[in-house]
N, C-alpha and C positions, 0 to 999 in steps of 0.2 A: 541667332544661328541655330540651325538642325542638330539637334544634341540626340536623336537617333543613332546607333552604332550601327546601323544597317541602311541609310541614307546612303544617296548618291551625291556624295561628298567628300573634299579631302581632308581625309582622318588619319590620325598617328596611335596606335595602338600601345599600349605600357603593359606588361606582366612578370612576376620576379616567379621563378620557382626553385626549390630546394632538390635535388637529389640527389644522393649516395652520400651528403654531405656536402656536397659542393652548391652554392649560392648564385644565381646569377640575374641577370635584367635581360628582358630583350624588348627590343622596341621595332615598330615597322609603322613606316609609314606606305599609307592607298591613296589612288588617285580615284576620281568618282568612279571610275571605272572597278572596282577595289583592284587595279593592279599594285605590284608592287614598286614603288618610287624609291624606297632607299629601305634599309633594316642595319642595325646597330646589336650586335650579342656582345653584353657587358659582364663581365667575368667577376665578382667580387672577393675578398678573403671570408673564407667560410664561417669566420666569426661575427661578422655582419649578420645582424638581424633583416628580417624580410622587407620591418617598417622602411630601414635605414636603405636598405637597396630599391627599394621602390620608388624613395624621397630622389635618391640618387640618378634612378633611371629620369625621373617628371627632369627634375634640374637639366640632365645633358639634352633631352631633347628642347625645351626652353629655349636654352643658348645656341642650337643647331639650327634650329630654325626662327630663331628672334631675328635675326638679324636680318631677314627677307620683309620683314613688316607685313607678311603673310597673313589674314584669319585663317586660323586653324580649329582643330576642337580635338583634341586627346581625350583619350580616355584610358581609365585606369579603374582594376576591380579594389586597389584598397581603399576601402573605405574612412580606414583610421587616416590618414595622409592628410588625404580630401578634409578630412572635418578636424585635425591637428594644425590646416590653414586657414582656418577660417575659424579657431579659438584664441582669444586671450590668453591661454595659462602656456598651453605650449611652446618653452622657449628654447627647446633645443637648436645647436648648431645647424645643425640639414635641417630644419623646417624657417629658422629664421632666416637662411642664404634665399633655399628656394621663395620665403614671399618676397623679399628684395627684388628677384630674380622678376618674376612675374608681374610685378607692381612696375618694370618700367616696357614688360612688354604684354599690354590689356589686351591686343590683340589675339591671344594664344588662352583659348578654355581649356578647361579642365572639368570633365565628367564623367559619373560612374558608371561602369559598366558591372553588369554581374559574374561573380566567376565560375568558370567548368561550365557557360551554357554556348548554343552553335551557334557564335559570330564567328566567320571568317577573320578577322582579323585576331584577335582575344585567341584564338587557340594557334595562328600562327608565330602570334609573339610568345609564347607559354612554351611553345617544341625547341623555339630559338635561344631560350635561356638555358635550356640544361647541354646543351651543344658544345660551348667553351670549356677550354681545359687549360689555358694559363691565366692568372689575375691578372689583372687587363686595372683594377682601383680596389686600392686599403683604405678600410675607413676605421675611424678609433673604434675597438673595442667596448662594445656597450657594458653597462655593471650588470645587466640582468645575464649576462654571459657567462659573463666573472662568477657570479653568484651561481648559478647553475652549477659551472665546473667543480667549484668546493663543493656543492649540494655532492655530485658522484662524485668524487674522489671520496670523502668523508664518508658516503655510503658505501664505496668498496671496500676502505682501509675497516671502518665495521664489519664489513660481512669477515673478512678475514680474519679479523681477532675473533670474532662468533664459532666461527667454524673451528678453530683450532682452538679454542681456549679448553683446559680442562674442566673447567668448572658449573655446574647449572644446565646438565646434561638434558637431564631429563626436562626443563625446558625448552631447548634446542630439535629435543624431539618431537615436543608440538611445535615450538615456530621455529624453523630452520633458516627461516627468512629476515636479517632485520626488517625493519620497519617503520618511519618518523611517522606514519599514522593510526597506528597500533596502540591504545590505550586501553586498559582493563583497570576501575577504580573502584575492584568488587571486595574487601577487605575478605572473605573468607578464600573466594578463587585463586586471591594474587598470593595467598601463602602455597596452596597449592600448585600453580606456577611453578612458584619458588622455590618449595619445598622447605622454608623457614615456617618459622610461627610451633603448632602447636604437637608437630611429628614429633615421636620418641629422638629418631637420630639428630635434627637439629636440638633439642633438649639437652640431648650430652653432651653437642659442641657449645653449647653455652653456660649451660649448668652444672652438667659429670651427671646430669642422671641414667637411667639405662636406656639403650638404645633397643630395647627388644619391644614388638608388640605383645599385648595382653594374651593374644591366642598363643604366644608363647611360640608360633612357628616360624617366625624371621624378625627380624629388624623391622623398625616401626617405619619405613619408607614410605613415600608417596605412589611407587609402584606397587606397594603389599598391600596394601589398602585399597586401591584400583583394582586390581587383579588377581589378589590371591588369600585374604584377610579374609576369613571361614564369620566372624564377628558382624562384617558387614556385607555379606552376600545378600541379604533380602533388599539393601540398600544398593547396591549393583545390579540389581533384576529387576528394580521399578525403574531405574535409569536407560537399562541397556535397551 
C-alpha cells in the first residue's frame, strides 16, 4: 500500500498539540480526493503527556474505523509511538491496548510522517487539536508529571526561603537565582561564596578572634577585601 502522505489515497491523519497548556488529539480522515470524510478533536487532561495522547488518538481511530474491514494507512509524526510498537521492552498500558487493538485489525497501517512540514493533512489535524476546550478523556497520570511537579514546587518553596532568608547575603547577591545545576567544587571560591573559611568575621564566630582587617580599616568581610582592602588593591587591578 502507498505509504506517501501525499498520494491519491485514503488517508487518516493523527497529530496531538500542546497549547496554553491545554493537550489535545486531532485526527482527520481524506478521501483521494484529499477531501474531508470525517475529523475527530479529542480533548485530553492536561496532565497527559503527548506520548500518552498520541497512543490515545492511533487507538480511537483503530476502532473507528476497524470495523469497516477498510485498508487504510494513518499516519502519525510520533515517532517514539510507532517504534514503542514494534519494541519488546515497552509494556505500558496504552502501547500494550493499542498492539492488541491492531493485531486483530492488519488491515489499518500505521506510518510516519514528518512534523511542522506542508501535507495538507498533518497541518489540518495539528489546527484541530488545540480548538477543544472541554476534556472530552482522562488518562492516569504519568510519574514523569508527578516528578516534574515536585521538581517546581520544590524549586519555588527554595527560591522563597532564598529570597527571604536572612542569612548568606552576600551570596545571594551573586546568585539570586537557586539552581539544581549550579555546582562550584573550587575549595578557595566556595569560601568566598560563603564567606566561612579564612575571613577575620567568620574567625570570631568560631574562634572569638578579631574580626577587623590588617589594614585596620573595617572588618575583615568578603566585601572589604573585594572592594575596599588598600592591602590588596594591586590584587583587584590584575583582576578588574
Amino acid at each position: 500500500m502507498d505509504s506517501d502522505p501525499k498520494g491519491r489515497f485514503k488517508k487518516i491523519f493523527i497529530d496531538v498539540s500542546k497549547l496554553n497548556g491545554r493537550l489535545g488529539s486531532g485526527i482527520v480522515c481524506l478521501d483521494e480526493g484529499r477531501d474531508i470524510i470525517w475529523k475527530e478533536e479529542i480533548r485530553l487532561n492536561d496532565e497527559a503527556s503527548v506520548f500518552v495522547a498520541e497512543a490515545v488518538a492511533i487507538q480511537m481511530t483503530v476502532e473507528k474505523v476497524g470495523s469497516t474491514k477498510e485498508k487504510i494507512v494513518t499516519f502519525s509524526d510520533s515517532r517514539s509511538v510507532l517504534m514503542a510498537l514494534e519494541s519488546n521492552i515497552d509494556h505500558s498500558e496504552v502501547i500494550m491496548n493499542l498492539r492488541k487493538t491492531l493485531l486483530v485489525n492488519p488491515q489499518i497501517k500505521l506510518n510516519w510522517v514528518r512534523a511542522h512540514v506542508d501535507i495538507y493533512g498533518n497541518e489540518l489535524s495539528a489546527k484541530n487539536a488545540t480548538t477543544k476546550e472541554e476534556v472530552d478523556i482522562k488518562v492516569k497520570i504519568p510519574k514523569s508529571w508527578i516528578k516534574n511537579q515536585l521538581k517546581v514546587t520544590m524549586l519555588q518553596e527554595w527560591q522563597v526561603g532564598w529570597g527571604s532568608s536572612p542569612n548568606s547575603r552576600f551570596l545571594y547577591g551573586v546568585f539570586s537565582e537557586v539552581n539544581t545545576k549550579r555546582c562550584h567544587g573550587d575549595f578557595l571560591i566556595n569560601q568566598i561564596l560563603t564567606t566561612y573559611g579564612c575571613f577575620p568575621v567568620h574567625q570570631r564566630r568560631i574562634f572569638g578572634k578579631s574580626p577587623d582587617c590588617e589594614c585596620g580599616r573595617d572588618q575583615g568581610t568578603v566585601s572589604h577585601y573585594a572592594y575596599g582592602c588598600q592591602i590588596y588593591r594591586e590584587v583587584r587591578q590584575k583582576y578588574s
